[in-house]
VOGU-3710 file (C-alpha; in Angstrom, 3 decimals, decimal comma):
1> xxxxxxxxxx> 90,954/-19,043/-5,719  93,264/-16,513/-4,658  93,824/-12,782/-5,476  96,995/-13,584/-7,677  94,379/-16,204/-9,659  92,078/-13,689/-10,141  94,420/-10,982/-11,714  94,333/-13,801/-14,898  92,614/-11,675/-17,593  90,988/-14,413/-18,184
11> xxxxxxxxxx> 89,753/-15,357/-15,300  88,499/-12,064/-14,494  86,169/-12,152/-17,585  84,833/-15,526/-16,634  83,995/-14,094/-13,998  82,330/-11,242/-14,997  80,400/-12,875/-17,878  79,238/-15,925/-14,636  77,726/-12,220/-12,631  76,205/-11,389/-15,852
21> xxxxxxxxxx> 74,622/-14,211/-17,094  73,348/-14,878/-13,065  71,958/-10,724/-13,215  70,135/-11,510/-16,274  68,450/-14,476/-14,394  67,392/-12,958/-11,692  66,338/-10,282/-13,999  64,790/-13,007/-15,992  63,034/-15,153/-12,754  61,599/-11,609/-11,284
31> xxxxxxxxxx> 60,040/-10,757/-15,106  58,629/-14,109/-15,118  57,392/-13,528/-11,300  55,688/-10,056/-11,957  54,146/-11,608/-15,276  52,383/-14,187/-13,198  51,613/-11,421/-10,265  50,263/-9,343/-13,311  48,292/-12,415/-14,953  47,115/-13,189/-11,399
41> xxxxxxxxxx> 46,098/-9,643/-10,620  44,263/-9,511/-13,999  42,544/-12,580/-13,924  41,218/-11,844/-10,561  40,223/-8,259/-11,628  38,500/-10,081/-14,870  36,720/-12,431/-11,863  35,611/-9,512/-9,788  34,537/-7,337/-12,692  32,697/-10,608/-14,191
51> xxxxxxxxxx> 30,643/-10,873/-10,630  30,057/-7,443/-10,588  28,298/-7,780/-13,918  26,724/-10,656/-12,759  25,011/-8,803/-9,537  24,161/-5,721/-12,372  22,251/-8,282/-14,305  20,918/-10,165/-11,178  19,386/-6,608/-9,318  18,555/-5,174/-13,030
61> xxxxxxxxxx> 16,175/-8,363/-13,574  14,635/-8,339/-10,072  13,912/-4,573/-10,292  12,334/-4,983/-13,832  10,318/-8,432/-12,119  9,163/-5,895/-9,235  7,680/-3,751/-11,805  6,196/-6,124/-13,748  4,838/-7,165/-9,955  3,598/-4,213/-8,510
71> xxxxxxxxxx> 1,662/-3,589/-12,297  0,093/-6,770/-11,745  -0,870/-6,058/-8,685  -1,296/-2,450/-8,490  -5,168/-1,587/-6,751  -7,545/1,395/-7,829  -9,422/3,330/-5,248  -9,422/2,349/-1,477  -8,792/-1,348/-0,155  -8,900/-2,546/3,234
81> xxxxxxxxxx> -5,976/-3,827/5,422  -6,285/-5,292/8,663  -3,630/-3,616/11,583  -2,212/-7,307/12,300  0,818/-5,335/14,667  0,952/-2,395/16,606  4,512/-2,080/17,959  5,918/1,822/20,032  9,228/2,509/18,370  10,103/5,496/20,557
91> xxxxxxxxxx> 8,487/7,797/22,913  4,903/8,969/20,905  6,280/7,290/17,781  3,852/3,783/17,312  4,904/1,588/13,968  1,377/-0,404/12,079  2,246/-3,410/10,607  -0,596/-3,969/7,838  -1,895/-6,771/5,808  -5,034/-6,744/3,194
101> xxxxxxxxxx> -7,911/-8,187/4,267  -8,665/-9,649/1,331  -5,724/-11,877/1,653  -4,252/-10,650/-2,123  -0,707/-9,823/-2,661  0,965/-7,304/-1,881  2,074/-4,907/-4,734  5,609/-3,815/-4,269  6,902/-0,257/-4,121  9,705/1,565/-4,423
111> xxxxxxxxxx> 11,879/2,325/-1,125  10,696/6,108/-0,269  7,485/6,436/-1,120  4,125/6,135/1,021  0,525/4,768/1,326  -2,301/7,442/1,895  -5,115/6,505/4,588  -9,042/7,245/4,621  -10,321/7,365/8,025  -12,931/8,678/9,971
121> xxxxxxxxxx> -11,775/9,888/13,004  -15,277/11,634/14,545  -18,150/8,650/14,457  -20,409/9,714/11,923  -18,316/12,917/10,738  -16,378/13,457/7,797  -13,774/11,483/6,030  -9,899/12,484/6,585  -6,810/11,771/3,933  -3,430/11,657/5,161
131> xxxxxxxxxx> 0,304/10,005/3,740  2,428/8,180/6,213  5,446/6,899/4,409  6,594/3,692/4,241  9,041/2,494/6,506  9,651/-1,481/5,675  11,718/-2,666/2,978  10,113/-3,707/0,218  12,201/-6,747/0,382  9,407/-7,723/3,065
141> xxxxxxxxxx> 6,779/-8,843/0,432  4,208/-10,251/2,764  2,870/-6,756/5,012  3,713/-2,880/4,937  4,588/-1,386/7,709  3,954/2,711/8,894  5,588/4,543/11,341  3,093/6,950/13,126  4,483/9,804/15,631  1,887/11,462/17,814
151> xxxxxxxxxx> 1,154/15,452/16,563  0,771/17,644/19,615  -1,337/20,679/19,731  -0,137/23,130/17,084  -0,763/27,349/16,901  -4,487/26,730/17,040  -4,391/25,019/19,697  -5,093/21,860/18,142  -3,187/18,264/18,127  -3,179/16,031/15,375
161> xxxxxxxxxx> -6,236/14,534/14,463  -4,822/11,596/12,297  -1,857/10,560/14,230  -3,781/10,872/17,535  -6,533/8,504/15,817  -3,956/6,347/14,879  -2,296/5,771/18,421  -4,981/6,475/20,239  -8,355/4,689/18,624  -6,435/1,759/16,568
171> xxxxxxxxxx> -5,315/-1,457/17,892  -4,454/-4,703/16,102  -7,506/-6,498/14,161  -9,168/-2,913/13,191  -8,778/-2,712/9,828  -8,222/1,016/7,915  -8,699/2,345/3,912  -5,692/2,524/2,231  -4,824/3,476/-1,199  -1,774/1,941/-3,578
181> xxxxxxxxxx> 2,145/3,501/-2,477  2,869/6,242/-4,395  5,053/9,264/-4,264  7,686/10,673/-6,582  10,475/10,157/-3,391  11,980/7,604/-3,568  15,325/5,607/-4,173  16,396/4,445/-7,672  18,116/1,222/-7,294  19,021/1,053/-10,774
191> xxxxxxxxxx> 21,377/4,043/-10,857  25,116/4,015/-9,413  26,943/6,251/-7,468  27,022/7,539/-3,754  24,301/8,654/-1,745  23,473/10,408/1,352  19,675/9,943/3,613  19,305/12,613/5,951  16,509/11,726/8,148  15,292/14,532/10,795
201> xxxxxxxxxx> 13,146/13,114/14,053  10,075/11,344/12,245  11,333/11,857/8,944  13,956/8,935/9,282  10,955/6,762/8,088  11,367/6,712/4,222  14,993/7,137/4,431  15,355/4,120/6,603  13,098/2,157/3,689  16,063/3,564/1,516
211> xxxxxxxxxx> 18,841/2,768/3,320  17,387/-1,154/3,981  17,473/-1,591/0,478  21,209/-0,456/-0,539  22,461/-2,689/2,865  21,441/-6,028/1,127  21,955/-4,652/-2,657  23,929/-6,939/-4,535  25,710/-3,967/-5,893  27,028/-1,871/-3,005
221> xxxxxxxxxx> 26,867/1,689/-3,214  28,556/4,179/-1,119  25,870/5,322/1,846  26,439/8,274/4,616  23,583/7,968/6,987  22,627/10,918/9,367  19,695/10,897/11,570  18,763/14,079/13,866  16,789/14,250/16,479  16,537/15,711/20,066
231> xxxxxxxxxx> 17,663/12,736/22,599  17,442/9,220/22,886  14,070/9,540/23,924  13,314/9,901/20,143  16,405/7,897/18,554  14,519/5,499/16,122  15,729/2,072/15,086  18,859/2,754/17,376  20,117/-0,906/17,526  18,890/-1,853/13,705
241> xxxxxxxxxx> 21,200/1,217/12,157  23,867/0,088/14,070  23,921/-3,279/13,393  23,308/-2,574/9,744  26,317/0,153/9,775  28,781/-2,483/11,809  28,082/-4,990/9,138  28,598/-3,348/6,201  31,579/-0,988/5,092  29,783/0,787/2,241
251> xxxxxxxxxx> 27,830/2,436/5,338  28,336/4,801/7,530  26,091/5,965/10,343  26,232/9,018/11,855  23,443/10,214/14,508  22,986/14,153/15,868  21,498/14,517/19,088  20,708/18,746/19,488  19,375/18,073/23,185  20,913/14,762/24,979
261> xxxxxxxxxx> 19,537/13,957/28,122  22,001/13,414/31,162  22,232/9,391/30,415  23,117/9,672/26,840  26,301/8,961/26,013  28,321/10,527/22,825  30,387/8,114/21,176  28,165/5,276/22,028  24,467/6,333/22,128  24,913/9,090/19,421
271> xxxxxxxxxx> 27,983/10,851/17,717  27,304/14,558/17,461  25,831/16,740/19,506  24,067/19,355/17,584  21,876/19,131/14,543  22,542/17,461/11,068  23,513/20,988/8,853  25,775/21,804/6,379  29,208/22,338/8,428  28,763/18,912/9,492
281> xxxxxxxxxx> 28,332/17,759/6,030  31,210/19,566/4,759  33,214/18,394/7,423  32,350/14,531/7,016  31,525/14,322/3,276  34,834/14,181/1,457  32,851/15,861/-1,464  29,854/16,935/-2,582  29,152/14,407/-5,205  26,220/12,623/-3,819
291> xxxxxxxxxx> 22,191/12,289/-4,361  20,982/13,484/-1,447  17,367/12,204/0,065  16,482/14,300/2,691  13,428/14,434/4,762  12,504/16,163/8,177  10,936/19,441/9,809  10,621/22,253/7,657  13,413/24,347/9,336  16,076/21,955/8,718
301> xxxxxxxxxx> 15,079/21,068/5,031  14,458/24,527/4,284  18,381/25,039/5,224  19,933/22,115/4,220  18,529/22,808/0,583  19,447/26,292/0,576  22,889/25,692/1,578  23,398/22,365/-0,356  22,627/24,570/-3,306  25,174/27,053/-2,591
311> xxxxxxxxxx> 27,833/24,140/-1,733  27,814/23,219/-5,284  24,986/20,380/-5,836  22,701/20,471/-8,561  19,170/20,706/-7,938  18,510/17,535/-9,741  20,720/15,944/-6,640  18,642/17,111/-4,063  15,557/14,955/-3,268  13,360/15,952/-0,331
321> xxxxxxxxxx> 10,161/14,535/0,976  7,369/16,369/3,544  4,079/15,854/4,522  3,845/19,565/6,074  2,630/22,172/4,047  4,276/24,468/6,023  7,638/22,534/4,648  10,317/23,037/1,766  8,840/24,191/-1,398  10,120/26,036/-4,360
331> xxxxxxxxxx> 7,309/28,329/-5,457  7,619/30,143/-8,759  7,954/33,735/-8,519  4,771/35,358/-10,085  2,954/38,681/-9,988  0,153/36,342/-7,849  -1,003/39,517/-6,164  -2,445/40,563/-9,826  -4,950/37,801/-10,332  -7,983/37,024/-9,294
341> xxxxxxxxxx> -9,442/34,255/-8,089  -13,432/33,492/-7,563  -15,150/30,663/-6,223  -18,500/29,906/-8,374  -20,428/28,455/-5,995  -19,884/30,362/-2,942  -20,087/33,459/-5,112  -16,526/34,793/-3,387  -13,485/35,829/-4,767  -11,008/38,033/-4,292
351> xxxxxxxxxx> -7,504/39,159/-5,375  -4,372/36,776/-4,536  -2,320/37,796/-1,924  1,500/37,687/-3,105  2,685/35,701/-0,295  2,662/32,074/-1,602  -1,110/31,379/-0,271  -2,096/27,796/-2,787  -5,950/28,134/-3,742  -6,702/26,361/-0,414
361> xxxxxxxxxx> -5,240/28,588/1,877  -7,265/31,373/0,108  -10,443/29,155/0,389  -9,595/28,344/3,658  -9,249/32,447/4,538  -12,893/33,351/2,845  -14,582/30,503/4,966  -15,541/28,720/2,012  -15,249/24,853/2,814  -13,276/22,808/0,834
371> xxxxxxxxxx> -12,159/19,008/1,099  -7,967/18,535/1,993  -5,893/15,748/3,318  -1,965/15,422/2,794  -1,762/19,329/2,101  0,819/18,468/-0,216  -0,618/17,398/-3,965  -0,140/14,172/-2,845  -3,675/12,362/-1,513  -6,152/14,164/-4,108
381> xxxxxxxxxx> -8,737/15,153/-1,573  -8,840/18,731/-2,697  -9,248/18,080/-6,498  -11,235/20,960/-7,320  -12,722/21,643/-10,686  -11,548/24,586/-12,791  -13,850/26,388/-14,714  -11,497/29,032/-15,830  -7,606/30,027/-15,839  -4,402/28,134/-15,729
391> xxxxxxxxxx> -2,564/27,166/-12,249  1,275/26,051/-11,708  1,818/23,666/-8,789  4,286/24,914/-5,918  5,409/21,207/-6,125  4,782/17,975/-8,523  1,943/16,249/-7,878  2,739/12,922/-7,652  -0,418/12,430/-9,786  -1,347/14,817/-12,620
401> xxxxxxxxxx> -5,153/15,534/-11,660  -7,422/15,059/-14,747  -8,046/17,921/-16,788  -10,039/20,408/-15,877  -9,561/20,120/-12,524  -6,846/21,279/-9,834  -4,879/20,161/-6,977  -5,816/23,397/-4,728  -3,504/22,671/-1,970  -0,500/23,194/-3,774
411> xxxxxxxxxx> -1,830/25,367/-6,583  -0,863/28,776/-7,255  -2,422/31,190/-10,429  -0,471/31,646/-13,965  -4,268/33,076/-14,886  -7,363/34,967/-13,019  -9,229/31,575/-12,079  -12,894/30,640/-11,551  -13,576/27,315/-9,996  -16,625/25,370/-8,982
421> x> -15,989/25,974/-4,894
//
């Protein structure tokens, strides 16, 4: 067709109307096209969001079954398990793998939370209660499993006595009194949202219980991992967090050595040097709208909660564990140093220092013997009974003592007391 053909009139809008009517196909084809992307796109959106409802129902069931199971199976008092495995995890850090000797099952527990021991450490001498969390998964139905670091000699002069007992005394086939897990720490599988488990040296152990669950939930959740400690000397679990944080996206690992030795290598052996604190979280955390499980000395919980609080989190968020009494606690103000306290038996008393002291530490100051374990309301060795007054606890018990009685390590007057001591 040449250019004198095309300067018909008519021709020209035959040709127009052919581009139009091809424009409005295309038009028409890529509508159709982005109707099946979008039907595509929505059906596998309607897939994914059916699955995810499906794993929701799935984990919601199996954590209702493993409460109906650890009900059923729950013990009173003290029950013996046999050490079956006694494995060193790290230099003066031993893990006890533990089975009941009466062959039973197992109850389970919930990841976080810990099993209080009975032992007798002196032949002949006195009984002694302490916690050691648990540091299995309670996916592993058929054993628990401790993690035990050796307590060197402390202000006094003294080590240890239970985790030298432990280490030094116990070997696989003795067999130990243990009490049913307990503890108010501990990981709600049922709830949503991101999380971050700060472990510090030792302290890794119920956060690594934690973080074993959310790596195989059937829901994942978004996990920041950070473990501190002073080398590789002391670097627990090394290879199982970093397999666990290779294989899995929704974690991330990060691991703060303060003191490296000359062999440890940053970038491959650890990531920061320093400790875990709250610039690091700031810098790493792209918010701070997490639950945060932290446990660890008492100098780095003491600032991580302090400055966690000031960052913006709510209280509620902030989930800490210890086993030192020396260790985070949020004591009521009161006008302590106004009551009195006196001890029935002993026929002692005094007036309360206004420094914190629990009714222990003032027992403990007027030489008037009293029995303790955990040192932290949660073994209920120093149940004491009250005759008189009201107490408030410097942290929750993580079992109410019965009435008219006391938890004295972690009690502090609202009342002048008297109590049968």
């Amino acid at each position: 067709m040449s250019l004198v053909e095309l300067s018909d009139p008519s021709q020209l809008f035959w040709l127009s109307g052919f581009v139009f009517v091809v424009v409005v196909a295309i038009q028409g084809v890529l509508s159709l096209v982005a109707l099946f992307g979008r039907q595509r796109l929505q059906s596998r959106l309607a897939r994914e969001q059916l699955q995810l409802l499906k794993n929701q129902v799935t984990q919601t069931a199996a954590l209702y079954q493993t409460q109906i199971d650890m009900k059923r199976s729950i013990w009173s008092g003290l029950r013996k398990f046999r050490i079956v495995k006694k494995q060193s995890e790290a230099r003066d850090v031993v893990s006890f793998h533990l089975k009941p000797e009466d062959g039973g099952a197992l109850p389970g527990y919930y990841p976080g939370q810990f099993l209080t021991f009975q032992v007798w450490p002196h032949k002949g001498g006195k009984s002694v209660t302490r916690c050691y969390s648990l540091s299995s998964s309670p996916r592993e139905t058929d054993h628990y499993r401790v993690t035990i670091k050796r307590i060197g000699a402390g202000v006094d002069g003294k080590p240890g006595l239970v985790s030298n007992y432990f280490i030094d005394s116990l070997n696989e086939g003795d067999t130990v009194d243990v009490r049913s897990p307990a503890g108010h720490f501990f990981l709600d599988e049922s709830r949503p949202g991101p999380v971050v488990l700060i472990g510090g040296g030792v302290g890794i152990t119920p956060v690594f219980s934690m973080l074993s669950v959310l790596a195989t939930a059937s829901v994942p959740r978004d996990t920041w991992f950070f473990h501190g400690v002073k080398n590789g000397d002391q670097h627990l679990w090394k290879e199982s967090l970093t397999n666990l944080a290779a294989a899995r996206e929704h974690i991330r690992l990060h691991v703060c050595y303060s003191q490296p030795n000359p062999d440890d290598r940053e970038g491959i052996d650890y990531h920061h040097r320093g400790h875990v604190d709250i610039d690091l979280l700031k810098q790493l955390l792209p918010s701070n709208n997490f639950d945060f499980f932290i446990c660890g000395p008492a100098a780095m919980m003491n600032s991580l909660v302090t400055n966690l609080l000031q960052w913006g989190v709510p209280e509620g968020r902030i989930h800490v564990e210890t086993f030192n009494p020396a260790s985070t606690r949020r004591a009521e103000g009161s006008s302590a140093s106004k009551r009195k306290v006196r001890f029935l038996r002993s026929g002692k008393g005094g007036t309360w220092p206004d420094d914190g002291q629990t009714l222990l530490s003032i027992a403990e100051s007027l030489k008037i013997p009293m029995d303790s374990g955990c040192q932290v309301g949660h073994c209920g060795a120093c149940k004491t009974v009250l005759k008189q007054g009201e107490v408030t606890y410097q942290t929750e018990p993580s079992s109410p003592p019965e009435p008219g009685t006391v938890l004295a390590c972690i009690a502090l007057p609202k009342t002048d007391l008297e109590v049968d001591a």
